[in-house]
C-alpha positions as CSV (number, residue, x, y, z in Angstrom):
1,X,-7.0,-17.4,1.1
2,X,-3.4,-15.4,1.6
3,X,0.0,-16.6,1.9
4,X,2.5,-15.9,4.2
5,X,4.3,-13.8,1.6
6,X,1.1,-12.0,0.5
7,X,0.3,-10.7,4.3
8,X,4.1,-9.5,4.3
9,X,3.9,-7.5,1.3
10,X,0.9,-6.2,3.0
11,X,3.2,-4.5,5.8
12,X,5.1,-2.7,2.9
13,X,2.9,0.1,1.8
14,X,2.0,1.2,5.6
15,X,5.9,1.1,6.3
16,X,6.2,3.3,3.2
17,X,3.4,5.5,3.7
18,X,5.0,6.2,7.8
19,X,8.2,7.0,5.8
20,X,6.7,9.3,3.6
21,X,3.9,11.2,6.1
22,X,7.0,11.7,8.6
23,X,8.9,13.6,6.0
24,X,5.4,16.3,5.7
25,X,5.4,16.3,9.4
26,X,9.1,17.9,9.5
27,X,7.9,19.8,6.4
28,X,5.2,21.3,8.7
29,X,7.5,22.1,11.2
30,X,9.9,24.1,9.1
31,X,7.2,25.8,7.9
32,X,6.3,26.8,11.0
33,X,2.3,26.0,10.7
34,X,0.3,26.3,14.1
35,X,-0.5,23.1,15.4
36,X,-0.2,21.5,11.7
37,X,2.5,19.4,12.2
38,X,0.4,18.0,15.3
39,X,-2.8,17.5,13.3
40,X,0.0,16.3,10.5
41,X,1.4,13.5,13.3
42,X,-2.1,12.4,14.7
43,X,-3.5,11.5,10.8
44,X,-0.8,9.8,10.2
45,X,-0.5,7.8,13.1
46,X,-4.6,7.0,12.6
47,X,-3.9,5.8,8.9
48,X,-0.6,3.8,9.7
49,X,-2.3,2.2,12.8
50,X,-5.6,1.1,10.9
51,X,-3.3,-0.3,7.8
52,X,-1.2,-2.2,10.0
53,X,-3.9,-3.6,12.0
54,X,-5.3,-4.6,9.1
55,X,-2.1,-6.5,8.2
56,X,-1.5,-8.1,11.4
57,X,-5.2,-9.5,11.1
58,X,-4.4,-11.1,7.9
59,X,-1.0,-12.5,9.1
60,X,-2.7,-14.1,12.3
61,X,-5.6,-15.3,10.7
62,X,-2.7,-17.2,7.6
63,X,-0.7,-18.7,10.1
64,X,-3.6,-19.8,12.3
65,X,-2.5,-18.0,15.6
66,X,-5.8,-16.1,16.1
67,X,-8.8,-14.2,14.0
68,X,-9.3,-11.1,15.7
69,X,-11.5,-9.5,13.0
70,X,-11.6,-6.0,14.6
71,X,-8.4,-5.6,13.4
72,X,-9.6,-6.0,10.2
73,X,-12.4,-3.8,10.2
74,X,-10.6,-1.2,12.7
75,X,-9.1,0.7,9.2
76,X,-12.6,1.9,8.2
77,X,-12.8,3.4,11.7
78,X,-9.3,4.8,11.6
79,X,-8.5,5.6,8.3
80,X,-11.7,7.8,7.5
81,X,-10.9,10.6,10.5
82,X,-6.8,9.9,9.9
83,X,-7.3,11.0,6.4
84,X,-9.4,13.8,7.5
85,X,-6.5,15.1,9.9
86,X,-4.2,14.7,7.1
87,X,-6.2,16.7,4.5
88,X,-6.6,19.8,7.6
89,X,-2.9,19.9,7.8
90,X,-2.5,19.7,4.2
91,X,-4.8,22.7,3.6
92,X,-3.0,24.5,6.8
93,X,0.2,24.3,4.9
94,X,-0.9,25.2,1.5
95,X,-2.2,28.6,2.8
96,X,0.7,29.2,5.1
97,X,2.6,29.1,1.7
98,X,0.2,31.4,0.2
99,X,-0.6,28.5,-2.6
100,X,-4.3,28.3,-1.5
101,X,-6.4,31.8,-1.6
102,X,-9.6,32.5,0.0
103,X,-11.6,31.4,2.8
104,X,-11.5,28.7,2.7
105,X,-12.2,5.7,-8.3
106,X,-15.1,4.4,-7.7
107,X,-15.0,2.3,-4.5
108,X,-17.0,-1.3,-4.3
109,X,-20.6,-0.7,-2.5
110,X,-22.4,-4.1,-3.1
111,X,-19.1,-6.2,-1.2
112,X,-19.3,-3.9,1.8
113,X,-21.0,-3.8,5.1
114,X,-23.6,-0.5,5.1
115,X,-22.0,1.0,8.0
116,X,-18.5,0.8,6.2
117,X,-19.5,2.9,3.2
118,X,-19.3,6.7,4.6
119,X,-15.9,5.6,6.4
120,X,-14.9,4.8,2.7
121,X,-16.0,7.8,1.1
122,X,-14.8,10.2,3.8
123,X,-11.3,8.5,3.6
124,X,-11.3,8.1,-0.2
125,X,-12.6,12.0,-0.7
126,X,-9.7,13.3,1.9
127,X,-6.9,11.4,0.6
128,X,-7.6,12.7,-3.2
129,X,-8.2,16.0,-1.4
130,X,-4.7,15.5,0.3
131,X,-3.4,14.6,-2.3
132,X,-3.8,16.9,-5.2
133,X,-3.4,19.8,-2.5
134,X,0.1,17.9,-2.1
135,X,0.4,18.1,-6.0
136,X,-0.6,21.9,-5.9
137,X,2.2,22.7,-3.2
138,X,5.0,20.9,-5.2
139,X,4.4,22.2,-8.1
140,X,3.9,25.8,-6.8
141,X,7.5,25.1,-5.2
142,X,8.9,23.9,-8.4
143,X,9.7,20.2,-7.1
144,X,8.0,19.0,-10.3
145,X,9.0,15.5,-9.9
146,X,7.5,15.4,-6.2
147,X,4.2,16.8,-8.2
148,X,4.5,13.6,-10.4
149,X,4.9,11.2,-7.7
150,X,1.8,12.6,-6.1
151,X,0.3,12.5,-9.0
152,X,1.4,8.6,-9.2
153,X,0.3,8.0,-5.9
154,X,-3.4,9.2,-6.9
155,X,-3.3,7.1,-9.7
156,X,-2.7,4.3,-7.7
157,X,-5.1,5.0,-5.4
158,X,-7.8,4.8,-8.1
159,X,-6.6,1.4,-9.8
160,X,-6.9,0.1,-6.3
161,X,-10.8,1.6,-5.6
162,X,-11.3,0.1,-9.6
163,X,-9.9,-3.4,-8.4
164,X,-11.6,-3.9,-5.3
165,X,-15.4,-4.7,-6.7
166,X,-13.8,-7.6,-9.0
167,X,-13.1,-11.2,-7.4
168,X,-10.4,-11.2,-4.9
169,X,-8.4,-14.3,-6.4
170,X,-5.1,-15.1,-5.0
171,X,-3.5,-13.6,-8.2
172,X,-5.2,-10.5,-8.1
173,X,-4.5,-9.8,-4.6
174,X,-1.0,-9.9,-5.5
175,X,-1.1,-7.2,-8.1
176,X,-3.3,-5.1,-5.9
177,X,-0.7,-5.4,-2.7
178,X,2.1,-4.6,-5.7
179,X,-0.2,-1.3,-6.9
180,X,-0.5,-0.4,-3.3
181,X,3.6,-0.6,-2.5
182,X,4.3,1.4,-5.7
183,X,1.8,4.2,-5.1
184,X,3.4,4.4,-1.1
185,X,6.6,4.4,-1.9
186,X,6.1,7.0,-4.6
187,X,3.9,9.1,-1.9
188,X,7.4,8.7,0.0
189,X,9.7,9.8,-2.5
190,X,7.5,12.8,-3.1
191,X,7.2,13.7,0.6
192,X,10.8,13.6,1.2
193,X,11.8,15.6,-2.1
194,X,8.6,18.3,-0.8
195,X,10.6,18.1,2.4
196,X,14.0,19.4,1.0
197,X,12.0,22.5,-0.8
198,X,11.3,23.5,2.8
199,X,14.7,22.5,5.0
200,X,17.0,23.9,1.8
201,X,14.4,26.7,0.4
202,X,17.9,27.9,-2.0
203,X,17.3,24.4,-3.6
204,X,13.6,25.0,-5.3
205,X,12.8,24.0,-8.2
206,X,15.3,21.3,-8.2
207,X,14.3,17.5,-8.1
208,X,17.6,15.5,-8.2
């Protein structure tokens, strides 16, 4: 069912994502956020875990070494309560930068195990969460290109959800592993450029 280049690329938007969550974990720290960055660390190290376990599976089960299929299911246990952290950290941020006041896609059901289906939703709901708060906080900061590359990176996110319910050819894996490396790597780019907003604040507002 995959190649040994498909399960490869598959390593390519975790790597991407580590990249890009490490740069808002030394954002966090600038800011100076009680225990944020920590909350920051441990989502992210839930999210890359379960996506890399996920691509391990696929690259032992392709070359015929082993089928450990709890790797492969591990991510809806991992990435659900990952996001979660990510999206507390997020909001931590926000209102230490006095961006958030106050108080306080449509994924495929019918190919799913039931007890997969809140893990989805709670991970789908805190990533959009995480990332439109994201969005907000670039903008607000006047890295404009960071917000569009958020923005991107939702996108992404969505065509991904959108593709998942249709038949998982060979073909279409490929474009959904290629979706998947675009919308990390633009989640990078934008982490890294919301990073420089915070380690040279003189710099705001500009995005080259």
């Amino acid at each position: 069912m995959y190649s040994i280049e498909l399960c490869l690329l598959d390593f390519v938007p975790n790597l991407a994502f580590l990249v890009g969550a490490l740069f808002l974990v030394q954002t966090a720290r600038i800011a100076r956020v009680r225990r944020c960055a920590w909350l920051m660390l441990s989502g992210t190290l839930l999210i890359f875990l379960g996506g890399t376990l996920k691509a391990i599976w696929k690259l032992l089960y392709t070359t015929g070494a082993a089928d450990v299929r709890i790797f492969g299911e591990a991510q809806f246990l991992l990435l659900a309560p990952g996001f979660l952290l990510l999206l507390a950290s997020v909001v931590a941020l926000a209102r230490r930068d006095r961006l958030v006041a106050g108080a306080g896609g449509r994924p495929t059901f019918l190919a799913l195990a039931v007890w997969k289906i809140p893990f989805l939703i709670a991970t789908t709901l805190c990533s959009i969460g995480a990332y439109g708060l994201l969005t907000y906080v670039a903008y607000r900061r006047g890295a404009r290109l960071a917000g569009v590359l958020f923005i991107l990176a939702v996108v992404c996110l969505f065509a991904m959800s959108g593709m998942a319910s249709s038949e998982q050819t060979v073909a279409r894996q490929w474009i959904e592993q290629g979706i998947n490396s675009a919308g990390q790597t633009a989640f990078a780019a934008a982490s890294f450029l919301l990073y420089r907003t915070y380690r040279h604040p003189s710099g705001e507002g500009n995005d080259v």
